[in-house]
C-alpha positions in Angstrom: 2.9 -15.0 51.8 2.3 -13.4 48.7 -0.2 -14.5 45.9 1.5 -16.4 42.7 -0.6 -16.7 39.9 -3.4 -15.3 38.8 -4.4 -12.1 36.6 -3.6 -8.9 37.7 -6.8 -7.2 38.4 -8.5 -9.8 39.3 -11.4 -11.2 37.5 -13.4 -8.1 37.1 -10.3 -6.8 34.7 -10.5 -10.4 32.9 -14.1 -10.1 31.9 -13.9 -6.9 30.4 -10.8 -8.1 28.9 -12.8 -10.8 27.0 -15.6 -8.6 26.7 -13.0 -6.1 25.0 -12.0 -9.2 22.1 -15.6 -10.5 21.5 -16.2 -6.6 20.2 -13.3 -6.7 18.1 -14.1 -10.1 16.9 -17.4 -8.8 15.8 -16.1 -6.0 14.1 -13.8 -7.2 12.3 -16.2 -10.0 11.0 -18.7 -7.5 10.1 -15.5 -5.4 8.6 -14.2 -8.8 6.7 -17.7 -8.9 5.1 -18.2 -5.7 4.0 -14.9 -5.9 2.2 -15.9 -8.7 0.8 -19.1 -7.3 -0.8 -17.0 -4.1 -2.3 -16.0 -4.0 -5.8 -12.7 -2.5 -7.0 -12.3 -1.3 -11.1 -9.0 -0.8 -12.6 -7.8 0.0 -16.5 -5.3 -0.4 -18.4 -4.0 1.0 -21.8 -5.5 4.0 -20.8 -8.9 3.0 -20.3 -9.5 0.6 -23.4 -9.6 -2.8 -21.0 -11.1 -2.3 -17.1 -11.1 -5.0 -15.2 -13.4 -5.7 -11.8 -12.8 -7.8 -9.0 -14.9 -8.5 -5.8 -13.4 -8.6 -2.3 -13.7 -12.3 -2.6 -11.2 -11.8 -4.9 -13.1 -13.0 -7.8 -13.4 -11.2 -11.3 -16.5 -10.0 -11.6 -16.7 -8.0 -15.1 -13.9 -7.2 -18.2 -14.8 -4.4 -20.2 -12.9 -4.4 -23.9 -12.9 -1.2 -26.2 -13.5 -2.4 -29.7 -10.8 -0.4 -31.0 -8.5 -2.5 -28.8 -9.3 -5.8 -30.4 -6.6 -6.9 -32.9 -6.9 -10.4 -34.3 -3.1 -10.0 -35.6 -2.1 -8.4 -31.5 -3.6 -11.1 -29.6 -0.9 -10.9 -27.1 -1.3 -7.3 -26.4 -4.9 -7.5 -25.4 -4.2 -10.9 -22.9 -1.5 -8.0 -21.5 -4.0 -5.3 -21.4 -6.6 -7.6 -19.3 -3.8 -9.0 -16.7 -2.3 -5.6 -15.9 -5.9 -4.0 -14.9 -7.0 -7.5 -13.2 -3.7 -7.4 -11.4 -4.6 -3.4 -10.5 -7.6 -4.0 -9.3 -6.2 -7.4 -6.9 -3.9 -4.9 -5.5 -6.3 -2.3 -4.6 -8.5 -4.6 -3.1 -5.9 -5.6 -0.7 -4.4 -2.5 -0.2 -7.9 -1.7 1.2 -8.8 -4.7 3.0 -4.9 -4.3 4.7 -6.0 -0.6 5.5 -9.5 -2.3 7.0 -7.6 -5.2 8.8 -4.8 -3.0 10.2 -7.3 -0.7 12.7 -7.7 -4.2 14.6 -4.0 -5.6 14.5 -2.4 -2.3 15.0 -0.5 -2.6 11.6 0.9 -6.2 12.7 0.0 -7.8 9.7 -2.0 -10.9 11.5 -2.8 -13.6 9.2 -6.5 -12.9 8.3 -6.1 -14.0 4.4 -5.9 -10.4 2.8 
C-alpha cells in the first residue's frame, strides 16, 4: 500500500525547510531595518530646494536657497519642495523594492515598501 500524505523527504527535508525561512526571515528584518535607518536627498530647480526623507518614510530636512524665496511666487517654491520630497519618496522605494526583491524573487510580496 503506498504512503498518502506526508512531506516528501521526510522530516529531515522539513526542518531544514523551516530552518531555510527562519534565515530569511532574519534577513530580511535586519534588511527592513537598515532601510529604514538610510537617508535619501533629492533637488529640485536645479538644486535651489533638496528635500530628505528617512526610510520610515519621514522628511527629515528641507534645504531652501535664498535666491529661491519669492514672497510674490509663493506657489513656485510649495512646487519646488513637493517635486524633490516626491524624488526622494521614490528613491527610497525604488531601493527598499531592490532590497525586498532578493527575498521575494521580484514577486512584489506585500512588505509595505
Amino acid at each position: 500500500m503506498a504512503k498518502r500524505g506526508g512531506f516528501p523527504g521526510g522530516m529531515g527535508n522539513m526542518n531544514n525547510l523551516m530552518k531555510q525561512a527562519q534565515k530569511m526571515q532574519k534577513q530580511m528584518a535586519e534588511t527592513t531595518k537598515a532601510l529604514e535607518e538610510k537617508n535619501y536627498e533629492a533637488s529640485a530647480g536645479g538644486g535651489v530646494v533638496s528635500v530628505t526623507v528617512s526610510g520610515k518614510k519621514e522628511v527629515v530636512a528641507v534645504k531652501i536657497a535664498e535666491e529661491v524665496v519669492d514672497p510674490d511666487d509663493i506657489e513656485m517654491l510649495e512646487d519646488l519642495i513637493m517635486a524633490a520630497t516626491n524624488e526622494a519618496l521614490r528613491e527610497m522605494e525604488t531601493d527598499a523594492q531592490n532590497q525586498m526583491s532578493k527575498f521575494t524573487g521580484g514577486l512584489g510580496g506585500g512588505f509595505g515598501f
